[in-house]
C-alpha positions in Angstrom: -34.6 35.5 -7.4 -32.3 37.1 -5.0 -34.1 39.5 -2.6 -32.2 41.4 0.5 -34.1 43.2 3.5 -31.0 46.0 2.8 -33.1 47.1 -0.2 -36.7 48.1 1.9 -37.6 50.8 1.5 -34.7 51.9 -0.2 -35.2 54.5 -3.8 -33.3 53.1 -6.5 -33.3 54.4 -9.8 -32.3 51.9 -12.9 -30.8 52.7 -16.2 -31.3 50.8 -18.8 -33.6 47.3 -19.0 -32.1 44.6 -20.8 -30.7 41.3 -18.8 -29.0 42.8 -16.2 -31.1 45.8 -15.3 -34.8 44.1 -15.7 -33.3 41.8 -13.4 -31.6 44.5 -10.8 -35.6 46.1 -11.2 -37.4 43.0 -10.4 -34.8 42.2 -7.3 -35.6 45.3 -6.0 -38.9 45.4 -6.2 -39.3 42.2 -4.6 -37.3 43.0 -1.7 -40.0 46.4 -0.9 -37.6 49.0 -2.7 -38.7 52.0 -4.4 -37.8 51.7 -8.5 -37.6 54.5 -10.7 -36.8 52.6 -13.9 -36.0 53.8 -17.7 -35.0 52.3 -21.2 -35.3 54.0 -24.2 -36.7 50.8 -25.9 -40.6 50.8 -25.3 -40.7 47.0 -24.9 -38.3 46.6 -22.3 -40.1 49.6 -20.2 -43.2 47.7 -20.5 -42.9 45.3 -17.8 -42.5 47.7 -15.6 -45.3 50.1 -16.1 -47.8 50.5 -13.5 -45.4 49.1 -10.8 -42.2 51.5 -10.7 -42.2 55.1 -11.7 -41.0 55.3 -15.3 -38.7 58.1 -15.9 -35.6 59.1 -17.0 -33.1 59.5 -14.2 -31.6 62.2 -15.9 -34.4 64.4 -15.2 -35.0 63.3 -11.4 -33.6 65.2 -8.2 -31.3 62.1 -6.7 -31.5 63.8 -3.6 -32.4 60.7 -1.1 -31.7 57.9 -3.2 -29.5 55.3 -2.4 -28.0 54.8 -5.7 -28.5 54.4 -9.2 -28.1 51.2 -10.9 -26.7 51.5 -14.9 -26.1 48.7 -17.2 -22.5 47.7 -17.9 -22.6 49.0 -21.4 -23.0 52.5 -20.6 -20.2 54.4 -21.0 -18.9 56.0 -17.9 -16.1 58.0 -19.6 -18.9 59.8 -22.0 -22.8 59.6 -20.5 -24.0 61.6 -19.0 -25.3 60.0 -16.5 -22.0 59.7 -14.3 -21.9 63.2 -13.8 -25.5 63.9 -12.6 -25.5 61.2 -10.5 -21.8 62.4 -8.7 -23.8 65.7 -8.5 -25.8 64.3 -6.0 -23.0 62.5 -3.8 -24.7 59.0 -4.9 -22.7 55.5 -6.8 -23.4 54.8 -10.2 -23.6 51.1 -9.6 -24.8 47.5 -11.3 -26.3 44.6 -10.3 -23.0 42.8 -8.9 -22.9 45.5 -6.5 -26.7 44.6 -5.4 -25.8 41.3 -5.0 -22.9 42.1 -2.8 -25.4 44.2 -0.4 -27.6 41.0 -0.6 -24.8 38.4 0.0 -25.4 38.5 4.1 -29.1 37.7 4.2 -28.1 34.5 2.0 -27.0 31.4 3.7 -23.5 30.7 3.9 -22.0 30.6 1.0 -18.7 31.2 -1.0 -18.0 33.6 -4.0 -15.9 33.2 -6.5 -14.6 36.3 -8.7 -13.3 35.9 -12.4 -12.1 38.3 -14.6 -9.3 38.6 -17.3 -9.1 39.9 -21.1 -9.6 36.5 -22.8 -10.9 33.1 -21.1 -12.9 34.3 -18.7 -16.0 33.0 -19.7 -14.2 29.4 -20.4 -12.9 29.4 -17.0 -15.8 30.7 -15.5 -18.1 27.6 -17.4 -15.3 25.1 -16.4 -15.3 25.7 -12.7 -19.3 26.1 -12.5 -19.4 22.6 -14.7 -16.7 20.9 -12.6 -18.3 22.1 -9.0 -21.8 21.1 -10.8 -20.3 17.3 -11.5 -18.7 16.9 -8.2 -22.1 17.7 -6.9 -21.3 21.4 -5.0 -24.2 23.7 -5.3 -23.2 26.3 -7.6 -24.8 28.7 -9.9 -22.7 30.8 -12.7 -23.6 35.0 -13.6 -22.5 38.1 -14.0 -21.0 38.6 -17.6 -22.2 35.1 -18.5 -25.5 32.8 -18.1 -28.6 34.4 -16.6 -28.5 37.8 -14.3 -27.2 37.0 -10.9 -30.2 38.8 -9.3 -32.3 36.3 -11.1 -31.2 32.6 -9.8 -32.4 31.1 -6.7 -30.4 31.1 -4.0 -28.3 29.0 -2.9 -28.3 26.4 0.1 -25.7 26.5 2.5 -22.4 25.4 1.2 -23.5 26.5 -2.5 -20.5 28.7 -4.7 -21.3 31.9 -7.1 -19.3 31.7 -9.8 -19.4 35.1 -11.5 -17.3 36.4 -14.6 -16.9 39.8 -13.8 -16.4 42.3 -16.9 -13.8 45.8 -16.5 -17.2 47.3 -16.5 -18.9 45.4 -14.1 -15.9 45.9 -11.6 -16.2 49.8 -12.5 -19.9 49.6 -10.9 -18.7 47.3 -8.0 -17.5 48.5 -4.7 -17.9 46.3 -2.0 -17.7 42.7 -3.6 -15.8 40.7 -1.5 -14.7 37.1 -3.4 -13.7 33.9 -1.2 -11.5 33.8 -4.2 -10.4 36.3 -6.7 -9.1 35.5 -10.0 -7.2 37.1 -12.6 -6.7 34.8 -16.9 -4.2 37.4 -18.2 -4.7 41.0 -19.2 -4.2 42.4 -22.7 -5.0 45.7 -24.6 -8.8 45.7 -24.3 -11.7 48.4 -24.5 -9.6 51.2 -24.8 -12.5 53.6 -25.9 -13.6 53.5 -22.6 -10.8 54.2 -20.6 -7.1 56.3 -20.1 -5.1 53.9 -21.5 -4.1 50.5 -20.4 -2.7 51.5 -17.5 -6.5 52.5 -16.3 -7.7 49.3 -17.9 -5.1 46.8 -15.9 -6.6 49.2 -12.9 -9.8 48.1 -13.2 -9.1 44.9 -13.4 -6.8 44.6 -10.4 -10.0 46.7 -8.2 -11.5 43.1 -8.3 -8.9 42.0 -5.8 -8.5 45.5 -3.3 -12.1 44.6 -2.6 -11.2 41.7 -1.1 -10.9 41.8 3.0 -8.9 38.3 3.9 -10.0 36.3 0.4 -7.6 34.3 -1.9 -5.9 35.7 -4.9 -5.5 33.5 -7.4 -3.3 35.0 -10.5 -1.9 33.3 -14.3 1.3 35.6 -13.9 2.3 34.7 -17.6 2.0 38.3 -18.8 3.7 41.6 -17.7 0.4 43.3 -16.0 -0.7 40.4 -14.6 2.9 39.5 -13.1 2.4 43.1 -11.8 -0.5 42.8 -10.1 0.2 39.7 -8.4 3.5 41.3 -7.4 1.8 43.8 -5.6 -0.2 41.7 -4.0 2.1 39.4 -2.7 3.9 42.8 -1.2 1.3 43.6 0.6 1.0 40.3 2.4 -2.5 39.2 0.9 -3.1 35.6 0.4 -1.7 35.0 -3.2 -1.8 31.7 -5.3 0.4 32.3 -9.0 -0.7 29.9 -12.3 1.3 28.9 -15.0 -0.3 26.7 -18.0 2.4 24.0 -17.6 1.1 23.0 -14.0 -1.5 21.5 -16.1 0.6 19.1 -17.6 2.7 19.0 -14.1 -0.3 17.8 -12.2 -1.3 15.0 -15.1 -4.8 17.1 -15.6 -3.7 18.0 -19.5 -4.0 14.4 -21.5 -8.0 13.6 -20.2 -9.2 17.1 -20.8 -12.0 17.9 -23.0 -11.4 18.2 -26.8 -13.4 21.7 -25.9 -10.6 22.4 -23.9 -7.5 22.0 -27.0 -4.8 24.5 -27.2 -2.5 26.4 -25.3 -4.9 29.0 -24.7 -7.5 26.7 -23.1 -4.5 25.1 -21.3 -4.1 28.4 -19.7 -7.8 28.5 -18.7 -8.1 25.0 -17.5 -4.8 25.7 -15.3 -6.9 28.7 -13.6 -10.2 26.7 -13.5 -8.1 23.6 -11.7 -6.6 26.0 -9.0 -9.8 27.6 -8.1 -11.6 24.0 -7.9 -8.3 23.1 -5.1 -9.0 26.0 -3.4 -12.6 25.2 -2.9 -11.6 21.8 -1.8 -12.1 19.3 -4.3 -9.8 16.3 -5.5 -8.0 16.4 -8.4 -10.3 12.9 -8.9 -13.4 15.2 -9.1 -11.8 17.8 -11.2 -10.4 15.3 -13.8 -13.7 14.1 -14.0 -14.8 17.7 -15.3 -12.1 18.3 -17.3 -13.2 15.1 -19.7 -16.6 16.1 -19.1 -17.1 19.7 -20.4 -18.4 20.9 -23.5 -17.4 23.8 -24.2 -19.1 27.4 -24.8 -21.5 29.0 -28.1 -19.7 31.1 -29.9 -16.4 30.4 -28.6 -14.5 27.7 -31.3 -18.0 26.5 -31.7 -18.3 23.8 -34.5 -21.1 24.5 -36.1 -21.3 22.0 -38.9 -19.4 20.1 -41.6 -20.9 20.1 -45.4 -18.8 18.3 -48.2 -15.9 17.5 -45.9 -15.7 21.4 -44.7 -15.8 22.7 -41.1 -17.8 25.7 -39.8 -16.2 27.7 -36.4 -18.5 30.2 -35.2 -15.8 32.1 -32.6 -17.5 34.9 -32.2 -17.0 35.5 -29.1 -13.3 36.5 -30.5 -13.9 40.6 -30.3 -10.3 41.3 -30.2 -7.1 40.3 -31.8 -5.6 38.8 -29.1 -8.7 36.3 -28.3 -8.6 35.6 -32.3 -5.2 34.3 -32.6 -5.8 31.5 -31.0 -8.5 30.0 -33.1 -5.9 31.0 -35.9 -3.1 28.9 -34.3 -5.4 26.1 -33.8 -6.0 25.1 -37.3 -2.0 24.7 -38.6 -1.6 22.8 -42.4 -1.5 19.1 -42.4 0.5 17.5 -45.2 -2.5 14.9 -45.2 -4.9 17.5 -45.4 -4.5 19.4 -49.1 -0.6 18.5 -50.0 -0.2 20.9 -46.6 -1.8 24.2 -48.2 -3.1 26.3 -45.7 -6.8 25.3 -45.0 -8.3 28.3 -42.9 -10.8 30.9 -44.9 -11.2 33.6 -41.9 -13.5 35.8 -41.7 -12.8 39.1 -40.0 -14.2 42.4 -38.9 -16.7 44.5 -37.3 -16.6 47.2 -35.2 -12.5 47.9 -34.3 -11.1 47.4 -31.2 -7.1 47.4 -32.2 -5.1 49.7 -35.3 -3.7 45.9 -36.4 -3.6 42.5 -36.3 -1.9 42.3 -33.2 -1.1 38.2 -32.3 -3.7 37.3 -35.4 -0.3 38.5 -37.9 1.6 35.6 -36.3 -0.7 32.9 -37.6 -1.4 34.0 -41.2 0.6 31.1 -42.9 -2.4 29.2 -41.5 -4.8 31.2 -43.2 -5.8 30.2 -46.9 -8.1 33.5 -47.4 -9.3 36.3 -45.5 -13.1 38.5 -45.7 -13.3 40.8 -45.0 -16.7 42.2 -43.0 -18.1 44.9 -41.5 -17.0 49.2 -40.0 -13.1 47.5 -40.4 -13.2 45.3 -43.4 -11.4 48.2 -45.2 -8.7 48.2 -42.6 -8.0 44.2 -42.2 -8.0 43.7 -46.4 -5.2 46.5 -46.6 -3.5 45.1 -43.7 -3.9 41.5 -45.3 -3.6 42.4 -49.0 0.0 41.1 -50.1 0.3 38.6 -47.2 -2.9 36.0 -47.7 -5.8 36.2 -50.5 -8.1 38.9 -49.7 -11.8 39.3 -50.6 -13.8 42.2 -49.2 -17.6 41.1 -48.6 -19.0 43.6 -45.7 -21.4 41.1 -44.7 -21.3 38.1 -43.0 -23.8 36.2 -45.7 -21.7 36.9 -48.4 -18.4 36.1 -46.7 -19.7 32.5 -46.0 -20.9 32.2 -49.6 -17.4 33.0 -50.8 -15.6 30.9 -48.5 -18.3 28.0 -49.2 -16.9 28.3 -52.9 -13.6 28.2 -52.4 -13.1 25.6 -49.3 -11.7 22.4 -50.6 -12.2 19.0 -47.7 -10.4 19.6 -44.9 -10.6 23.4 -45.1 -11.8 25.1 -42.1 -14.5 28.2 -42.6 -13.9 30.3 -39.5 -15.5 33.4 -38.2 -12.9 35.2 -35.7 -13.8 38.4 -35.9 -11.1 39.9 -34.0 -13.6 42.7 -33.5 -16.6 43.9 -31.2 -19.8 43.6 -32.9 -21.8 46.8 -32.6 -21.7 47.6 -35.9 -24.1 45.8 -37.4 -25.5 43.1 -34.6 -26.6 44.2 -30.9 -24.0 41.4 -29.7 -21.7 38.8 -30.4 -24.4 36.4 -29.6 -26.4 37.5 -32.3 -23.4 38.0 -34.5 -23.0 34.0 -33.9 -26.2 32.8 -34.3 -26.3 34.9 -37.5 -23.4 33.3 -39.0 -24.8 29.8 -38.3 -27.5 31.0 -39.8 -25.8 31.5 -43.4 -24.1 28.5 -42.9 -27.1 26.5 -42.8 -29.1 28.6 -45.7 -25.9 28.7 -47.9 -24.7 24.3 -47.3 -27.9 22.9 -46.2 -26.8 21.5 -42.8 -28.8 21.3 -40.6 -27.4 23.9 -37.5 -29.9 23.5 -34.8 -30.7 25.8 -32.4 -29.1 24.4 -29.3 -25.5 25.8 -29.4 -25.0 25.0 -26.2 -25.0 21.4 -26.7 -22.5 21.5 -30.1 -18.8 20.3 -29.6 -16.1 21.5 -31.3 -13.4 20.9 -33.1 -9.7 19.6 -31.0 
């Protein structure tokens, strides 16, 4: 656990007491704060009873405190919580935040900041696994792995490796990252901001935290570009990526099969730059490039049953990180007389009006189902163009597809969609749609997902 003497005798209050906020509780405690903590879940307050006062901050008199810490899933732009804690002068923060106050009673150390629309997590995995094979202390958190708050520290010389989350960065203030680094940014959670414009925003707040730390940008769309521009204006050490210095450096043929298309090219070209600015050889980061696995829920194979293969990508929640699970699976002469071989299976809870980059890659797809709050709106946007079958649920979408898959077909769940319609996460969505997939074929799927590879 990471403790700071910054937080004695401190008064905290903590919203919300799932991963991130048990964990901001329990730091806090540790370190001789005062905690007022609440979650409307029973179990999650239970831990805490008898130890921290348990109330709603919404009903407290901030006056004094020196901040209240929320969970990244609560909406700024809409609870009410924002504006009673503004009311009071005081941050609305999260646990990254804490850990920034805690950074200067650790031992030296170096930070690095990820964030982007899609591969984030990848690149965040691939940089912890390739510091972690070269033998560099590192530990990975934030929007990935176990809270922050709750690793050990690390010894001198050790790296935090952090995917930061739009959110996370809107509860951050003072994070400043030896190295700061942008995947690409797309249309993304536009319920809880402006626009886009205020999206891109966030994301570029990530590097205006940073004091005399490296910038490290893929410059291969617009905002990004823009934001790196910007940058290099204002003198601020700046390193651009492109996908094809991959290739250029001859990191691209020895890379994982985990790490196949041009979309992991793109992360692996981010993950390589960080690694050289942290002061490895490319020797030690070719080595984790054949080495790593890969992440659950993100182009996971799950299994194959009469010559059929099962992707749980999940972790798709949006049409842009969807399309490249569709591109990755193109017909194969050999493979059916060349008939397209993927049976998709899309929806949940809506993030885009369309199909975004996912209508570029149809003549891949073989069928769609249909599933969940925006089943109705992909089967009219699909009728016409690929086979349609509306199911709602996951369980019945796999039994479908399981019907109708011929050897060599690929049954794919890229939802293209959040998943807070009917699971609490995408984890759960994944491990859910494993779960079919071993009831309805008889494979066995295991529990580990972490240890599964996937298909090239």
């Amino acid at each position: 656990m990471i403790t700071s003497p910054a937080f004695a005798g401190q008064r905290y209050a903590v919203l919300g007491l799932a991963r991130s906020g048990a964990a901001a509780a329990e730091a806090l405690l540790a370190s001789g704060a005062e905690v007022i903590a609440w979650d409307r879940q029973d179990v999650a307050r239970a831990p805490f009873e008898g130890r921290c006062r348990i109330i709603d901050p919404l009903e407290l008199d901030l006056t004094g405190f020196a901040g209240v810490i929320v969970s990244p899933g609560v909406p700024l732009n809409s609870h009410p919580i924002g504006p009673h804690v503004w009311h009071y002068g005081l941050p609305v923060i999260g646990d990254i935040e804490l850990f920034a106050a805690a950074r200067p009673s650790l031992p030296p150390h170096k930070v690095v900041g990820i964030t982007g629309t899609n591969g984030k997590s990848t690149t965040t995995a691939l940089v912890h696994h390739i510091l972690v094979q070269a033998g560099v202390p590192a530990v990975m958190g934030g929007n990935i792995g176990d809270p922050i708050l709750a690793q050990a520290p690390l010894p001198e010389g050790g790296v935090y490796v952090l995917e930061l989350s739009s959110f996370q960065i809107d509860l951050t203030f003072t994070l400043d990252c030896d190295i700061a680094a942008l995947t690409n940014i797309t249309p993304d959670h536009l319920d809880r901001y402006a626009g886009f414009e205020a999206y891109a925003a966030s994301k570029e707040r990530l590097f205006q935290m940073q004091a005399s730390g490296t910038a490290l940008i893929c410059d291969e769309d617009v905002p990004s570009a823009a934001i790196a521009d910007r940058i290099a204006g204002a003198g601020s050490p700046l390193v651009r990526v492109k996908s094809a210095e991959l290739d250029a450096a001859g990191l691209a043929e020895g890379r994982s099969p985990s790490l196949a298309g041009p979309h992991n090219a793109q992360n692996a070209a981010v993950a390589v730059a960080i690694c050289r600015q942290l002061g490895l050889a490319d020797e030690q980061i070719a080595a984790g490039l054949a080495s790593y696995r890969g992440l659950p829920h993100r182009m996971e194979r799950v299994c194959e049953a009469k010559g059929v293969f099962y992707i749980n990508d999940s972790k798709a929640t949006n049409a842009a990180s969807a399309a490249p699970a569709l591109a990755a699976f193109p017909p194969d002469p050999a493979i059916n007389a060349g008939a397209p071989r993927i049976h998709w299976i899309v929806g949940g809870l809506p993030k885009d009006d369309g199909l975004g980059a996912c209508g570029d890659h149809l003549g891949n797809v073989a069928a769609a189902y249909t599933v969940g709050e925006a089943g109705p709106m992909f089967a009219d946007l699909l009728e016409g163009r690929v086979q349609v079958e509306r199911c709602e649920l996951i369980s019945e979408a796999v039994r479908r597809a399981e019907a109708a898959a011929r050897p060599g077909d690929v049954v794919l769940l890229s939802p293209a969609c959040a998943s807070y319609d009917q699971f609490r996460d995408y984890e759960k969505r994944g491990l859910h749609f494993r779960q079919m997939v071993g009831a309805i074929t008889g494979c066995d799927t295991g529990d580990d997902t972490a240890s599964r590879s996937i298909l090239p």
